[in-house]
NULOMAR-428400 format. One line per field, with one value per atom (N, C-alpha, C): x, y, z; atom name; residue number from 0; residue in one letter. Coordinates in Angstrom, 3 decimals. Atoms other than C-alpha are relative to their C-alpha. Layout:
<sites>
c1 (X,...);
c2 (Y,...);
c3 (Z,...);
atome (CA,...);
num (NUM,...);
residu (A,...);
</sites>
This chain:
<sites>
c1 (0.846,0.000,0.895,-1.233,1.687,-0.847,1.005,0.706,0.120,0.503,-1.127,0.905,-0.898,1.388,-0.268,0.616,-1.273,-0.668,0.482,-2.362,0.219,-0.241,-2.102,0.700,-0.500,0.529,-0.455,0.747,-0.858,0.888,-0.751,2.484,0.010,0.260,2.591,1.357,-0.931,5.705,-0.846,0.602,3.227,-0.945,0.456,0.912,0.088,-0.885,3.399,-0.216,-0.419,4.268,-1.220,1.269,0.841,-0.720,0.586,-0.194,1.330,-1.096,3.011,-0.270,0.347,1.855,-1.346,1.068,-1.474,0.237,-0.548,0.067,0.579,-0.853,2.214,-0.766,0.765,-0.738,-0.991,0.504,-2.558,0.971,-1.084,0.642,-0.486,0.466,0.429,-1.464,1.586,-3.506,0.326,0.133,-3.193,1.003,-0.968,0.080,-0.685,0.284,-0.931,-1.301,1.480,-4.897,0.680,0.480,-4.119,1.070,-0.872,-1.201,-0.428,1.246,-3.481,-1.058,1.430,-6.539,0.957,-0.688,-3.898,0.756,-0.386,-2.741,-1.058,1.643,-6.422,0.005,0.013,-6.421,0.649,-1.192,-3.238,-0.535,0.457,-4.393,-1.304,1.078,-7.717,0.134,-0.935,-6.036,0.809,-1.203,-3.016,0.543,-0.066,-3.090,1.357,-1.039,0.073,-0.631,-0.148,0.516,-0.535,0.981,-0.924,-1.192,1.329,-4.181,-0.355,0.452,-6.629,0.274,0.227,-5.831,-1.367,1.616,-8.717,-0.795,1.468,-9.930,-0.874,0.373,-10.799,-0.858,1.082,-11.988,-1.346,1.251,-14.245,-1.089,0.977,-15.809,-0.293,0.123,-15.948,-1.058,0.872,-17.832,-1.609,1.375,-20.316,-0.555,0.712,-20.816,-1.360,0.193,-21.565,-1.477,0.942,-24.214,0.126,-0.746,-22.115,0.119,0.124,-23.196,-0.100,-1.201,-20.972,1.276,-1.035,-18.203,0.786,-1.584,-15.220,-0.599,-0.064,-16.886,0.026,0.484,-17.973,1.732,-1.136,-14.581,1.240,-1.104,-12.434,-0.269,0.476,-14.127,0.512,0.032,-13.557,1.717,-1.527,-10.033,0.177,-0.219,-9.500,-0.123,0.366,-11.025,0.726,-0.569,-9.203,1.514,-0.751,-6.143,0.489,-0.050,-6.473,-0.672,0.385,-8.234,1.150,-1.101,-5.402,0.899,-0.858,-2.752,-0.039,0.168,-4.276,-0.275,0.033,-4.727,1.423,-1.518,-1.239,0.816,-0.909,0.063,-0.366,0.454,-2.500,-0.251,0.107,-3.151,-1.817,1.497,-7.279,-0.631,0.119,-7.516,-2.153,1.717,-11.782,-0.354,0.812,-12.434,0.750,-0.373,-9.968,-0.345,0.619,-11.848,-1.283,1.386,-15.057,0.195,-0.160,-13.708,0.004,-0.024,-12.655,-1.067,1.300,-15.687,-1.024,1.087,-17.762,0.101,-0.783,-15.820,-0.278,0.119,-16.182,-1.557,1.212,-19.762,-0.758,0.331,-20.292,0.512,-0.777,-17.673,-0.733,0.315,-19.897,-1.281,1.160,-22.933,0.099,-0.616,-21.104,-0.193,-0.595,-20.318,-1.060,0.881,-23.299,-0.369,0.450,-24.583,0.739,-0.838,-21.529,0.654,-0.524,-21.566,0.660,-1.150,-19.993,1.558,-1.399,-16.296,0.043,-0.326,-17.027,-0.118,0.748,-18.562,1.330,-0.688,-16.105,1.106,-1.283,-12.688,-0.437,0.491,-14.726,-0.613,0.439,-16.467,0.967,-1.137,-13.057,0.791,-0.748,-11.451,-1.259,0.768,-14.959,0.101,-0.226,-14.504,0.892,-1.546,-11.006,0.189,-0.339,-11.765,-0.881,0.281,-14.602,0.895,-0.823,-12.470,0.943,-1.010,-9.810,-0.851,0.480,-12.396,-0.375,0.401,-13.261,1.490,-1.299,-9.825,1.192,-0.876,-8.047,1.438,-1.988,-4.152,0.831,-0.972,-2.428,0.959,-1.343,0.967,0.816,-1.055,2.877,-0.334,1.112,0.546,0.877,-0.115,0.811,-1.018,0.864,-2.032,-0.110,-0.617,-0.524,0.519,-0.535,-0.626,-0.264,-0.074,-1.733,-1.500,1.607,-4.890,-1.093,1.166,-6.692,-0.669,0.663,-6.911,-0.608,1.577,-9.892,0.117,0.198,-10.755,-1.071,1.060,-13.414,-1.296,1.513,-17.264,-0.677,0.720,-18.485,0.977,-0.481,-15.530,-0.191,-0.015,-15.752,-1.359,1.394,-19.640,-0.242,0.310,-19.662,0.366,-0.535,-17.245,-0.707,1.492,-19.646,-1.249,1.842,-22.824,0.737,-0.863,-20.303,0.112,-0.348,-19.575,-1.463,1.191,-22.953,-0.765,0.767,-24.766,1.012,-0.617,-21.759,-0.494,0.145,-22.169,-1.555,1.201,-25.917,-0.318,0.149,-25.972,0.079,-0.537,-23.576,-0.675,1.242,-26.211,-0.995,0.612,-28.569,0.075,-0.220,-27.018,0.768,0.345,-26.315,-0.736,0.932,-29.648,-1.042,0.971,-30.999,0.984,-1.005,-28.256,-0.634);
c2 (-1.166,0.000,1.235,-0.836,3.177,1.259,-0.848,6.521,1.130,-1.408,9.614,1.408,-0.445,11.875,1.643,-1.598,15.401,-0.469,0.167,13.622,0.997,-1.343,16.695,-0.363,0.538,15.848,-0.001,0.175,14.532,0.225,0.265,15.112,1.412,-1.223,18.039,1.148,-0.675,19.449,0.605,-0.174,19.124,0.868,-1.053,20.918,1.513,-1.005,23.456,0.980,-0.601,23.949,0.785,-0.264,24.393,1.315,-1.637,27.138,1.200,-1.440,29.030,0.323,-0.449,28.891,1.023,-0.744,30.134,1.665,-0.813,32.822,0.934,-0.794,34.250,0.384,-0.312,34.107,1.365,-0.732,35.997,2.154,-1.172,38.410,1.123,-0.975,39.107,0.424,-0.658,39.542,1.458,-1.065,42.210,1.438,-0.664,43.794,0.849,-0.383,43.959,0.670,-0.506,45.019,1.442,-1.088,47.354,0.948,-0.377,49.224,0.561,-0.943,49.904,0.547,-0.824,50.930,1.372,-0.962,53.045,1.261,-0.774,54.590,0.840,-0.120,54.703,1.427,-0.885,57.287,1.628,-1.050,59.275,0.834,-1.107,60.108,0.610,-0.325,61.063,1.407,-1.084,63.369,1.307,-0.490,64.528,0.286,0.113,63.963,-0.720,0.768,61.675,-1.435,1.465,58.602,0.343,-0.578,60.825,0.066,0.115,60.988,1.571,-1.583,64.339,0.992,-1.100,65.676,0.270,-0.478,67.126,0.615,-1.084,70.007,-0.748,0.544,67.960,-1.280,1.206,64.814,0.479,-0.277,66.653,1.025,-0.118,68.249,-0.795,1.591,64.735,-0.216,0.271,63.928,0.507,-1.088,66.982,-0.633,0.679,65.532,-0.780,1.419,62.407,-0.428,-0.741,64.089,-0.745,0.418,63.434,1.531,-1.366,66.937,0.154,-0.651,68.663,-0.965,0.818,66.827,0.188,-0.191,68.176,-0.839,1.355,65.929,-1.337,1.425,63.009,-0.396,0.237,63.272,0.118,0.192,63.708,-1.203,1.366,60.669,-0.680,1.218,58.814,-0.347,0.017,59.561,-0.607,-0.010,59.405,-1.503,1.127,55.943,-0.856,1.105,54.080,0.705,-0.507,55.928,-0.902,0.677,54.594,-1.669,1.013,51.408,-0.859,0.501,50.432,-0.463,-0.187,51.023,-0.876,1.608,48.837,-1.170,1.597,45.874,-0.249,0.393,46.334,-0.270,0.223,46.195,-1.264,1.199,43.660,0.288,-0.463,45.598,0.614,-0.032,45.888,-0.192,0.231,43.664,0.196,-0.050,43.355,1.887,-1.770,47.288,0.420,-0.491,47.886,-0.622,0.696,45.401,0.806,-1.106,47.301,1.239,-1.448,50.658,-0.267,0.094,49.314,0.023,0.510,47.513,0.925,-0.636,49.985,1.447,-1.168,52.907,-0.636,0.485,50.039,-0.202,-0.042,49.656,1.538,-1.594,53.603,0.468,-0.365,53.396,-0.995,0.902,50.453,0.511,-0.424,52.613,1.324,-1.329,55.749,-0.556,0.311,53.964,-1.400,0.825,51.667,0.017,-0.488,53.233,0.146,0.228,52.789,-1.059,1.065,49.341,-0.897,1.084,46.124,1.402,-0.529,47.649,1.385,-1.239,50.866,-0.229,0.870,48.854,-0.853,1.443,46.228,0.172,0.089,47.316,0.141,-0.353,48.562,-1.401,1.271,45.308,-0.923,0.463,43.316,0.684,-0.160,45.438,-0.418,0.225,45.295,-1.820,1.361,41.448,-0.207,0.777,41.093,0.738,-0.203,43.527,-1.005,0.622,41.035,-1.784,1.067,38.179,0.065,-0.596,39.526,-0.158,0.012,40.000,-1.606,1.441,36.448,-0.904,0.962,35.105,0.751,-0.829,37.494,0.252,-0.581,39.031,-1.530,0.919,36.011,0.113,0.123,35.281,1.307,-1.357,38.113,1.286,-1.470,41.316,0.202,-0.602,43.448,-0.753,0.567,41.852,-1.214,1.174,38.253,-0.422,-0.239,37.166,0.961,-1.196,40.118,0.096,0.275,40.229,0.903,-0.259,42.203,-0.282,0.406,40.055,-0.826,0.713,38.792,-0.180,0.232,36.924,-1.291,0.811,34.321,0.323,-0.545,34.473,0.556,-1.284,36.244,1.328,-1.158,38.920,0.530,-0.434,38.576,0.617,-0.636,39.189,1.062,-1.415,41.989,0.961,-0.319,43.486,0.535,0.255,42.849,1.119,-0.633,44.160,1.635,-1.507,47.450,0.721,-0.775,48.053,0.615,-0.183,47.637,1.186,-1.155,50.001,1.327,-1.329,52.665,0.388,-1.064,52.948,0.028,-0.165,52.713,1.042,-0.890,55.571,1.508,-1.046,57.446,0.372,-0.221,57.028,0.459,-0.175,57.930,1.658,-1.335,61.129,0.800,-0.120,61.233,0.860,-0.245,61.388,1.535,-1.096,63.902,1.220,-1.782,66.760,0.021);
c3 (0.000,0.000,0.000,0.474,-0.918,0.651,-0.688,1.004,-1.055,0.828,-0.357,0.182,-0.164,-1.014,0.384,-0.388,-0.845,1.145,-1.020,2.262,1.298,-1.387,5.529,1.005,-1.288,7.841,1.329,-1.638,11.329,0.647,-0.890,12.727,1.066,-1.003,15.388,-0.905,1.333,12.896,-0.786,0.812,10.080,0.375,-0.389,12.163,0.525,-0.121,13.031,-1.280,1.430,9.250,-0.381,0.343,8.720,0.264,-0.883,10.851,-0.372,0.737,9.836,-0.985,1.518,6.288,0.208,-0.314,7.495,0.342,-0.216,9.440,-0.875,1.314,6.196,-0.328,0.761,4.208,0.298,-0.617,6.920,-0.296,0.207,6.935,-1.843,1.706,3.003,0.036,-0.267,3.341,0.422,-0.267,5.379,0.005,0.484,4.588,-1.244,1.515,1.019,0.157,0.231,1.658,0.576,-1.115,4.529,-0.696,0.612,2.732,-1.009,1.066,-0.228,0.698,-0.428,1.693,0.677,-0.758,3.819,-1.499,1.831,-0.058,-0.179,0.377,-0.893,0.999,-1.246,2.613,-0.237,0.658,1.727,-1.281,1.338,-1.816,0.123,-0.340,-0.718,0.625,-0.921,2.224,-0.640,0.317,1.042,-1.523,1.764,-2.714,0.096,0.116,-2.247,-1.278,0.281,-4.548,-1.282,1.391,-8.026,0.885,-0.126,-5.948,0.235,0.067,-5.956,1.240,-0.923,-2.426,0.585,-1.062,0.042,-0.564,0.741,-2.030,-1.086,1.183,-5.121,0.704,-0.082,-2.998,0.922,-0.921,-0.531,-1.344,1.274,-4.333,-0.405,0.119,-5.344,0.973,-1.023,-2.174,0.153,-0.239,-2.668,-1.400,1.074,-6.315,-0.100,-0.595,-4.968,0.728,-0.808,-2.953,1.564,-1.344,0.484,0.620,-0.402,1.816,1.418,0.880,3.279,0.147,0.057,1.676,0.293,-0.906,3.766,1.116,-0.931,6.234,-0.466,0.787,4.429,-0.649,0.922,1.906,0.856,-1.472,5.714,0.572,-0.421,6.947,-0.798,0.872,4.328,-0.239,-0.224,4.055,1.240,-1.286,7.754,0.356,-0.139,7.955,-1.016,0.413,5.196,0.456,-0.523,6.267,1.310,-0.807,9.725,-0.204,0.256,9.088,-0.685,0.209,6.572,0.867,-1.146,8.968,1.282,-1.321,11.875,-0.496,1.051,9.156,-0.128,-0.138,8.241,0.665,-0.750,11.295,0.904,-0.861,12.652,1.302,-0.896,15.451,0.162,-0.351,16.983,-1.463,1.182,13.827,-0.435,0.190,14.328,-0.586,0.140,14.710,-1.492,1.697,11.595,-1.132,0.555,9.646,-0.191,0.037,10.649,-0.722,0.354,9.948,-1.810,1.575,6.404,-0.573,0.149,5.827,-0.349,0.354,6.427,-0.715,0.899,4.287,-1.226,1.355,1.445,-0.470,0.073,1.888,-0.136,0.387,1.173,-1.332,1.033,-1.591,-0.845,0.767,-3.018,-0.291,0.414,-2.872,-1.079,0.631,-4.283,-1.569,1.849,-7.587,-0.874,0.581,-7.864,-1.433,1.465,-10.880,-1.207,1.235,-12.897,-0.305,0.187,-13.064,0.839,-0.879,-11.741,-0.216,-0.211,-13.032,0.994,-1.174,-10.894,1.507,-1.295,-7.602,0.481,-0.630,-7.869,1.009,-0.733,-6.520,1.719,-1.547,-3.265,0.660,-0.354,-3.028,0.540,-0.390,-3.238,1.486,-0.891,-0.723,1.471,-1.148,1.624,0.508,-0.462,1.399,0.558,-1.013,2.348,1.293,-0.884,5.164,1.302,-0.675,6.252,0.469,-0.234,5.784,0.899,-0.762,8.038,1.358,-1.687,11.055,0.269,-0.332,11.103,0.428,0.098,10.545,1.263,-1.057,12.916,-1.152,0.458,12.225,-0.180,0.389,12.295,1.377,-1.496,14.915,-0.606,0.497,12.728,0.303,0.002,13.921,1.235,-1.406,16.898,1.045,-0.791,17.986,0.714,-0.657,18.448,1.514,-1.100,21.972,1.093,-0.706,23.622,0.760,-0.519,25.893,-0.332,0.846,23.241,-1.006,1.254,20.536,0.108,0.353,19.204,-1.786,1.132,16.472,0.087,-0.442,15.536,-0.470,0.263,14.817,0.384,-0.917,17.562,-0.455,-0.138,16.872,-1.492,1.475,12.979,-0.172,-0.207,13.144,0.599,-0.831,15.607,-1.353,0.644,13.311,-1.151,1.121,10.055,0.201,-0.406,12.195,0.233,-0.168,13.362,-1.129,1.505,9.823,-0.489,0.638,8.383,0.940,-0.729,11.248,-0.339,0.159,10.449,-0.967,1.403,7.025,-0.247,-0.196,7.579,0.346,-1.009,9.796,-1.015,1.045,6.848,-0.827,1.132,4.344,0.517,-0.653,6.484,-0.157,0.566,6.827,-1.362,1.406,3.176,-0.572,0.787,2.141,1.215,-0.615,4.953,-0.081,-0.528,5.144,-1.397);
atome (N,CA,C,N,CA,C,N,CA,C,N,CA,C,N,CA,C,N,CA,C,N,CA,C,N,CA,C,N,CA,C,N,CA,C,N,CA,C,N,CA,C,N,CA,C,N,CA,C,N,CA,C,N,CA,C,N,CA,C,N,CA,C,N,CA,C,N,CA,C,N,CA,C,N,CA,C,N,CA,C,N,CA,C,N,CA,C,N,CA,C,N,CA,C,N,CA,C,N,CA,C,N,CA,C,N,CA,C,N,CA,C,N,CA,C,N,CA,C,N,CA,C,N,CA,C,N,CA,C,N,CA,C,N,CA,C,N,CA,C,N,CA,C,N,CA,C,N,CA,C,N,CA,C,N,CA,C,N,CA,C,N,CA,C,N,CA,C,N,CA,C,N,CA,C,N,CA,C,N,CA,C,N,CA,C,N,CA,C,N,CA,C,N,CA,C,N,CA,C,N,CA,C,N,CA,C,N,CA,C,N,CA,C,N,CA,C,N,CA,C,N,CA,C,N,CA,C,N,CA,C,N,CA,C,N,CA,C,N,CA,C,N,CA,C,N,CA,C,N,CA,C,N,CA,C,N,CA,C,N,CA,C,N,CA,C,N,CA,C,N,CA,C,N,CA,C,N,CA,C,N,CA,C,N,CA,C,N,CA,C,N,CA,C,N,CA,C,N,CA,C,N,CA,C,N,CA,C,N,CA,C,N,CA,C,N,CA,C,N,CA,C,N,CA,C,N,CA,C,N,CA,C,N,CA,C,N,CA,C,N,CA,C,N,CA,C,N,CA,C,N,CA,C,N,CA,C,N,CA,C,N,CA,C,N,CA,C,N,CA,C,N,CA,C,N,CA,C,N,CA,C,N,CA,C,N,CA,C,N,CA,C,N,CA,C,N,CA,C,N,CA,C,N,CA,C,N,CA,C,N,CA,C,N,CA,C,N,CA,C,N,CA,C,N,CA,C,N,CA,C,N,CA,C,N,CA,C,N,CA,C,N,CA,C,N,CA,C,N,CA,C,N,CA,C,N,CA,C,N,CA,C,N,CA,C,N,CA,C,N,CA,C,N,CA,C,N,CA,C,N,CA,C,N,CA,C,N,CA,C,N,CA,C,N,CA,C,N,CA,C,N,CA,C,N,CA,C,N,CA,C,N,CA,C,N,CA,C,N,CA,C,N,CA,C,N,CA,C,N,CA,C,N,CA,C,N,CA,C,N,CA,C,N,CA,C,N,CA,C,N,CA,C,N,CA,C,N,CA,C,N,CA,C,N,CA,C,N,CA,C,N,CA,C,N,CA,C,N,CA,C,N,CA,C,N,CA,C,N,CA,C,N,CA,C,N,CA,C,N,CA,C,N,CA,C,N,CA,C,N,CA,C,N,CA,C,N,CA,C);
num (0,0,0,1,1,1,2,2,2,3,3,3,4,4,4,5,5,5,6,6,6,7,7,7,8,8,8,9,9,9,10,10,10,11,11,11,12,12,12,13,13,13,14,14,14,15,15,15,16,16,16,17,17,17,18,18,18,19,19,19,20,20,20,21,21,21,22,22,22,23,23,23,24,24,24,25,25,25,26,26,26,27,27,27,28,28,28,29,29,29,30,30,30,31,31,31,32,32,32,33,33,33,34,34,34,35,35,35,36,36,36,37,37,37,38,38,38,39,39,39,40,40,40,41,41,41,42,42,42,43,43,43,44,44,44,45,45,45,46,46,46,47,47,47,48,48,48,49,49,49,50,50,50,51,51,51,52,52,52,53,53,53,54,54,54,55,55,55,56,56,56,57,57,57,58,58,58,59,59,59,60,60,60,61,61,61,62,62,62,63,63,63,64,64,64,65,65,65,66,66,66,67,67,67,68,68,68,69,69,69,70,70,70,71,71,71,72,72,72,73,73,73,74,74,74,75,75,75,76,76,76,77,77,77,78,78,78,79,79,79,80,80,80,81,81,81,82,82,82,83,83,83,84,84,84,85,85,85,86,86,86,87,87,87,88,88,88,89,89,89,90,90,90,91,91,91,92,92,92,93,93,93,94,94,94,95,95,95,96,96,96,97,97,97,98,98,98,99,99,99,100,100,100,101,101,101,102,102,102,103,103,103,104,104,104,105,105,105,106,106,106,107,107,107,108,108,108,109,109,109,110,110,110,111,111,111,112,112,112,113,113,113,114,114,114,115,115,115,116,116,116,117,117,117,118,118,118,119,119,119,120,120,120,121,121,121,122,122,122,123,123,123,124,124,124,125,125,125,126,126,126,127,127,127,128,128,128,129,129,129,130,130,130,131,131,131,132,132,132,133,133,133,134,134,134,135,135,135,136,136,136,137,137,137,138,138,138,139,139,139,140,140,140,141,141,141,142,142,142,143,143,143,144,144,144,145,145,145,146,146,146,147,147,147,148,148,148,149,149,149,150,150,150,151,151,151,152,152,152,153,153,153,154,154,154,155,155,155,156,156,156,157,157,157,158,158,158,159,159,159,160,160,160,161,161,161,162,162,162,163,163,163,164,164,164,165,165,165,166,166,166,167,167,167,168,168,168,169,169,169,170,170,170,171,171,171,172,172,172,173,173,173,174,174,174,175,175,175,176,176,176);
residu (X,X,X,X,X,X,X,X,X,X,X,X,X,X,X,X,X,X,X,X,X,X,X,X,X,X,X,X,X,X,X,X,X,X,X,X,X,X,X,X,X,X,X,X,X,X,X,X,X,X,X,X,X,X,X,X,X,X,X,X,X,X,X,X,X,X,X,X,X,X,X,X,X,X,X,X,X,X,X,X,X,X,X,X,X,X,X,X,X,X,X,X,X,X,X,X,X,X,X,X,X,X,X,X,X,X,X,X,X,X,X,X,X,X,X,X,X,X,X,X,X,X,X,X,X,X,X,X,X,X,X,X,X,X,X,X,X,X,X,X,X,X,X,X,X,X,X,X,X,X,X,X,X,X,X,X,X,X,X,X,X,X,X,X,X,X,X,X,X,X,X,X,X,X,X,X,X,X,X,X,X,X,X,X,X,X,X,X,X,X,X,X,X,X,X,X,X,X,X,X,X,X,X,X,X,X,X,X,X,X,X,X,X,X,X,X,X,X,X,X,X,X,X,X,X,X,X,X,X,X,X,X,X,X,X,X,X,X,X,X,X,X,X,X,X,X,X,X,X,X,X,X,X,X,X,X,X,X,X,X,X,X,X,X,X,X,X,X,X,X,X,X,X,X,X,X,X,X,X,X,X,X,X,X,X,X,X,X,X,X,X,X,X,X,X,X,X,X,X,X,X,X,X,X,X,X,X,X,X,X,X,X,X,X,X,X,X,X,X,X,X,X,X,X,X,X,X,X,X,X,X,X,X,X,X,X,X,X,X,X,X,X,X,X,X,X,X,X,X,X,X,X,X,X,X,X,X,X,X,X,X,X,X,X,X,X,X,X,X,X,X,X,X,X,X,X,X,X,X,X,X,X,X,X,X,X,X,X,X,X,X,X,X,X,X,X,X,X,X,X,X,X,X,X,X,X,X,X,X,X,X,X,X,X,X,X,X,X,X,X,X,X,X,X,X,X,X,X,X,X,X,X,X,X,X,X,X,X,X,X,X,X,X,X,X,X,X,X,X,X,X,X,X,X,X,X,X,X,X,X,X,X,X,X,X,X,X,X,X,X,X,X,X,X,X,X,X,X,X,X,X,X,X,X,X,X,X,X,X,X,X,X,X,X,X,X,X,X,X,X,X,X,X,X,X,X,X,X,X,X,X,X,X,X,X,X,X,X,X,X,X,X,X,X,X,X,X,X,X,X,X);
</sites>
């Protein structure tokens, strides 16, 4: 009898290896997301990275009908800005999941009307910020170890329901200012 060679090592090594790979993967996830959403922030802000800067995105914002958009187009900055930043570092990985989340769920209503290709990139990033609250930072974060991290279904869900009531709230006041 000859053994299965994609069979999952049972050995406590193999289970070692295993969770380190996990861990990396976790690493690049949020390196790579939170690093762009934290870009995404900057050019919004600051106009760094070719992006429009404050004056142009908080006109953008008023477009948009995000009235008045020096708040709405400061928020929005402000939140993937910070949100990035605590993904990347893996640090109060749930709430920076939320914060994303629910910045992508405003950016997915913003651009509804121009299609999947205008919707989508916000969609992609809102997924990988829910994916992140479920799965937690990983052993490579700040958060590894530390008697504030959380991760899991109760923390990924809170997370989820946090997002969804923010940007609920945003639209909310959206459509009444």
């Amino acid at each position: 009898m000859t053994e299965n060679a994609t069979a999952a090592p049972t050995s406590a090594l193999g289970s070692q290896v295993n969770a380190t790979a996990s861990d990396i993967g976790l690493l690049a996830l949020r390196v790579g997301f939170g690093g762009l959403l934290a870009v995404h922030g900057t050019q919004k802000l600051f106009g760094w990275f070719n992006g429009y800067g404050w004056t142009a995105t908080t006109a953008g914002f008023e477009q948009m009908g995000y009235n008045p958009g020096k708040v709405f187009g400061t928020l929005a900055g402000l939140s993937e800005l910070t949100g990035g930043v605590l993904l990347l570092l893996g640090l109060f990985t749930p709430l920076a999941a939320a914060i994303a989340l629910g910045t992508m769920l405003n950016a997915v209503n913003a651009t509804w009307h121009g299609g999947l290709a205008a919707w989508e990139p916000a969609a992609l990033f809102g997924i990988l910020a829910a994916g992140l609250a479920f799965a937690g930072p990983g052993r490579f974060s700040l958060d590894a170890g530390q008697p504030w991290q959380r991760q899991g279904i109760v923390w990924g869900a809170g997370a989820v329901a946090l997002a969804v009531v923010a940007a609920l709230i945003t639209l909310v006041f959206k459509w009444a200012l």
